[in-house]
C-alpha positions as CSV (number, residue, x, y, z in Angstrom):
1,X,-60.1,66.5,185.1
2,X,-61.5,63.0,186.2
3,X,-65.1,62.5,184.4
4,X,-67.4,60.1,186.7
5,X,-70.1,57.8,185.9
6,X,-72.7,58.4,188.1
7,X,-74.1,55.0,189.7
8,X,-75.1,55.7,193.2
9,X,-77.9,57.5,194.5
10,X,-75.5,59.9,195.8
11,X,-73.8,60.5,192.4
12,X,-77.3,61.0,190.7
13,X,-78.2,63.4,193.1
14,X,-74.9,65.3,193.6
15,X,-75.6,66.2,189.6
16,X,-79.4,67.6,190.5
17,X,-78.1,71.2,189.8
18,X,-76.3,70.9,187.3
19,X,-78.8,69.3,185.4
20,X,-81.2,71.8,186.4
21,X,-79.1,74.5,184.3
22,X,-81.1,72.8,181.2
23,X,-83.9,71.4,182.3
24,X,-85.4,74.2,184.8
25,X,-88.7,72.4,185.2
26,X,-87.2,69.3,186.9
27,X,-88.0,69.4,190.6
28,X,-85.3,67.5,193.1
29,X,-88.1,65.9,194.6
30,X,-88.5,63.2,191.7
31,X,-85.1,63.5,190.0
32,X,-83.7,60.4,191.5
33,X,-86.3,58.5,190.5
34,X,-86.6,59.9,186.9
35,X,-82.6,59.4,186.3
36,X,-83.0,55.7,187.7
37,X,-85.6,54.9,185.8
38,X,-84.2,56.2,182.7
39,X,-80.5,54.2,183.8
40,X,-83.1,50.7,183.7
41,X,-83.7,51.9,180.1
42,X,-80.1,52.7,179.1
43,X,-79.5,56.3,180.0
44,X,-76.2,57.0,181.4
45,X,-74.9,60.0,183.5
46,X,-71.0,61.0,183.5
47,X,-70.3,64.4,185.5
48,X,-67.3,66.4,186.4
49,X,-66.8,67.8,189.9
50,X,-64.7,70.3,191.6
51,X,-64.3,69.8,195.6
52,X,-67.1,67.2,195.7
53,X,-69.6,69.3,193.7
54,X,-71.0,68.2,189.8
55,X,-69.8,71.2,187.5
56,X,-70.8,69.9,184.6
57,X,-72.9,66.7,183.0
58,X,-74.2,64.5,180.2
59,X,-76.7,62.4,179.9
60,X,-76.6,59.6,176.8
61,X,-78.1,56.7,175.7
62,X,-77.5,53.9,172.9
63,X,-79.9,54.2,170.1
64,X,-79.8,52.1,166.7
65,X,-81.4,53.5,164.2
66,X,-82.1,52.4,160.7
67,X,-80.9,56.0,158.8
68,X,-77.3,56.3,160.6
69,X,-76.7,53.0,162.4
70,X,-75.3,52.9,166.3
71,X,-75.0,55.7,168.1
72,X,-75.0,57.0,171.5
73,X,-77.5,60.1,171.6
74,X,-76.6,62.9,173.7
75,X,-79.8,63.7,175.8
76,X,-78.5,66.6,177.8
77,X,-75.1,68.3,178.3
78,X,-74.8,71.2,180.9
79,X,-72.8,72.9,182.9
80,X,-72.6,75.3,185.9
81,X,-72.6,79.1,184.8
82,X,-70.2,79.8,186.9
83,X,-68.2,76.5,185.8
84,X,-68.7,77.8,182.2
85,X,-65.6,78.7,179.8
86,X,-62.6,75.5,181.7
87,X,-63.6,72.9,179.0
88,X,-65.2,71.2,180.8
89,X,-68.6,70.3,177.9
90,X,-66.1,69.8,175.5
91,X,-64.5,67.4,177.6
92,X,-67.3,65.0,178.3
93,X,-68.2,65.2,174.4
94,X,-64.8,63.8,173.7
95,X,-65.6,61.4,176.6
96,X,-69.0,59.9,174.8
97,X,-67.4,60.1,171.6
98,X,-64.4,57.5,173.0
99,X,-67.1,54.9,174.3
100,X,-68.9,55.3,171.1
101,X,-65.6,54.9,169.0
102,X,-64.7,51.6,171.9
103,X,-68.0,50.1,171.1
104,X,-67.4,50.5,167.4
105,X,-70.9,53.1,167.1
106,X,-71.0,54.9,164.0
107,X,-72.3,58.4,165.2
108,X,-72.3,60.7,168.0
109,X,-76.0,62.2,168.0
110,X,-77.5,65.3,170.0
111,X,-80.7,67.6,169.4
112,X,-80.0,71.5,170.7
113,X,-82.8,74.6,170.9
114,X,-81.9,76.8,168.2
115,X,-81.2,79.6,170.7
116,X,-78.5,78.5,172.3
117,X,-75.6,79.5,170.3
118,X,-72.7,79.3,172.1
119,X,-73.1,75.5,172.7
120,X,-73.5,75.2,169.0
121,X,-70.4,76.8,168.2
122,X,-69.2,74.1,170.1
123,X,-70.8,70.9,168.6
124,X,-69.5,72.8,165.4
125,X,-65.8,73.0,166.6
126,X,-66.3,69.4,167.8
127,X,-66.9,68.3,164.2
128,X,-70.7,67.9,164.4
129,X,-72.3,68.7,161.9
130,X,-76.1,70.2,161.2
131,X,-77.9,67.4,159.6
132,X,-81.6,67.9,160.7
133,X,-84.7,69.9,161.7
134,X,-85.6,67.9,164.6
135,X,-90.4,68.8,164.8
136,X,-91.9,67.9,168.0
137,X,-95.8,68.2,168.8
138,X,-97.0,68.2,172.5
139,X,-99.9,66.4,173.3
């Protein structure tokens, strides 16, 4: 199971549906440009594919912050329903949290809608822990 970081055009794109499973109001149209500009800021993209198709993805970034220290945060983690149930989200969570522990972070951080249980029995098998309400407000 080879995990990819995504750094052509081609790559970015091959991981439109994937990413699509999470974020449903993301239109192909402007993805490319989205994901590059989000890479000039530090966002990252690692996928896995199965005959030259993304299954499954995560997007992270670096963060410092002044409560926990260095950290890649986990923006989105996703894969294919029918790709669901081979491993495949745990395995690029192990991959983030190796770069992390290669680049000395402290933490591995992620945010995750409170209905979506299955991927935090996951994050909970994977040793994350709840530490936080995370409050947004749309303006």
């Amino acid at each position: 199971m080879e995990i990819k970081i995504a750094h052509s055009d081609s790559d970015i794109l091959k991981c439109f549906k994937v990413i699509k499973e999470l974020r449903p109001h993301l239109g192909e149209e402007n993805f490319l440009s989205l994901i590059k500009k989000m890479m000039a800021e530090g966002y990252e993209l690692a996928f896995i594919e199965e005959n030259n198709k993304a299954v499954a993805a995560v997007g992270f970034r670096y963060l410092q912050l002044l409560y926990n220290g260095t950290q890649y945060y986990i923006d989105d983690l996703t894969t294919l329903p029918e790709s669901r149930g081979r491993g495949y989200a745990g395995r690029l969570l192990d991959f983030v949290e190796t770069l992390a522990r290669e680049k000395g972070f402290n933490t591995v951080t992620l945010d995750s809608g409170h209905q979506r249980f299955d991927a935090h029995r996951l994050y909970l098998n994977k040793g994350f822990k709840i530490v936080a309400h995370h409050f947004s407000k749309t303006l």
